[in-house]
C-alpha positions as CSV (number, residue, x, y, z in Angstrom):
1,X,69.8,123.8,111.6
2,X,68.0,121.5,114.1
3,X,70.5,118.6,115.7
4,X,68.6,116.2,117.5
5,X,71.8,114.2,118.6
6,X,72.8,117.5,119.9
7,X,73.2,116.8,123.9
8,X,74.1,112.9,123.4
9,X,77.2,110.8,123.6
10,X,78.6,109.6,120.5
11,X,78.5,106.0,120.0
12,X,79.6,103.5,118.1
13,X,76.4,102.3,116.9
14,X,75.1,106.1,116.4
15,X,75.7,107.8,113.0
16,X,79.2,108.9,112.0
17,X,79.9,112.6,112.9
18,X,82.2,113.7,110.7
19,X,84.5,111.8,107.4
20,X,87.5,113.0,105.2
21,X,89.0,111.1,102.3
22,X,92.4,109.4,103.2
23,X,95.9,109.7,101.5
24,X,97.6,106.7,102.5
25,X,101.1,108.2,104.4
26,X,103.8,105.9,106.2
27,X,104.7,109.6,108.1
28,X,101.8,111.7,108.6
29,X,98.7,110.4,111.6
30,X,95.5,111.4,111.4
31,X,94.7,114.8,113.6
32,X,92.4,112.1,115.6
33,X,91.2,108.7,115.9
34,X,89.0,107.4,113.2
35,X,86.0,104.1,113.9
36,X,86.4,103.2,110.6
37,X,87.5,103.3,106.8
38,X,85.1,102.9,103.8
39,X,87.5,101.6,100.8
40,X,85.3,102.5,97.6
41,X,87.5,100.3,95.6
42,X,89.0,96.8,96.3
43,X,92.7,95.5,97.7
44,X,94.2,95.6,101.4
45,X,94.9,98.6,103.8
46,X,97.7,98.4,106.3
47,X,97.1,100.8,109.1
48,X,98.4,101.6,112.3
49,X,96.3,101.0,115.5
50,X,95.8,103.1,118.2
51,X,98.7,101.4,120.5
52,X,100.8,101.8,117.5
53,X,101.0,98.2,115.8
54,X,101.1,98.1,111.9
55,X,98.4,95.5,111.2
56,X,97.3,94.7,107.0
57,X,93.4,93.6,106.5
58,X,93.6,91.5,103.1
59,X,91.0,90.9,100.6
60,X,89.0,94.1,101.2
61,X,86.1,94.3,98.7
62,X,85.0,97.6,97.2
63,X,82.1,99.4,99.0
64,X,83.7,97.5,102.1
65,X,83.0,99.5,105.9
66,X,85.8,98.0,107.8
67,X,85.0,98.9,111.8
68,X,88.1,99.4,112.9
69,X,90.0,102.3,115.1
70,X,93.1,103.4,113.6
71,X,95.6,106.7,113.6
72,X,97.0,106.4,110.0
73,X,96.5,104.7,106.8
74,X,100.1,103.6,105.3
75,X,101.2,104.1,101.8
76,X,103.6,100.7,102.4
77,X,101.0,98.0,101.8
78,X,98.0,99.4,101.2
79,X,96.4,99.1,97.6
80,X,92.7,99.4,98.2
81,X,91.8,103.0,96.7
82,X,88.6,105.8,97.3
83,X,89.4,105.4,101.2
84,X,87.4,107.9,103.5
85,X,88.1,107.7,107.5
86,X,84.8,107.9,109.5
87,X,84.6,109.7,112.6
């Protein structure tokens, strides 16, 4: 199958390369960094930046893109549901 990003350095304004739903976990990181979460339905997520802080986005509306790095999702605090990480 033809790329044509093939040969070109991701971005953060380029398409995402890859996604995988979330399960929320207060044990378990990611196996890598993810530049951002969709939440397909409404609430907050609480997630853990790449430096480590636990930081909790309020208010999220379904169908919401929030641009954000992260290494985990937590189950503590987080009630918005449907979440995918983009890569």
């Amino acid at each position: 199958m033809q790329d044509r990003f093939e040969g070109r350095a991701p971005s953060f304004d380029a398409p995402a390369l890859d996604a995988f739903t979330i399960t929320p976990s207060d044990v378990t990181d990611f196996p890598e960094l993810i530049r951002a979460i969709y939440a397909g339905g409404p609430g907050q997520i609480t997630l853990k930046t790449p430096s480590g802080t636990n930081v909790t986005f309020e208010g999220i509306s379904a169908g919401t893109i929030l641009p954000v790095r992260a290494r985990a999702v937590l189950a503590t605090g987080t009630t918005a549901v449907s979440l995918v990480g983009i890569v």
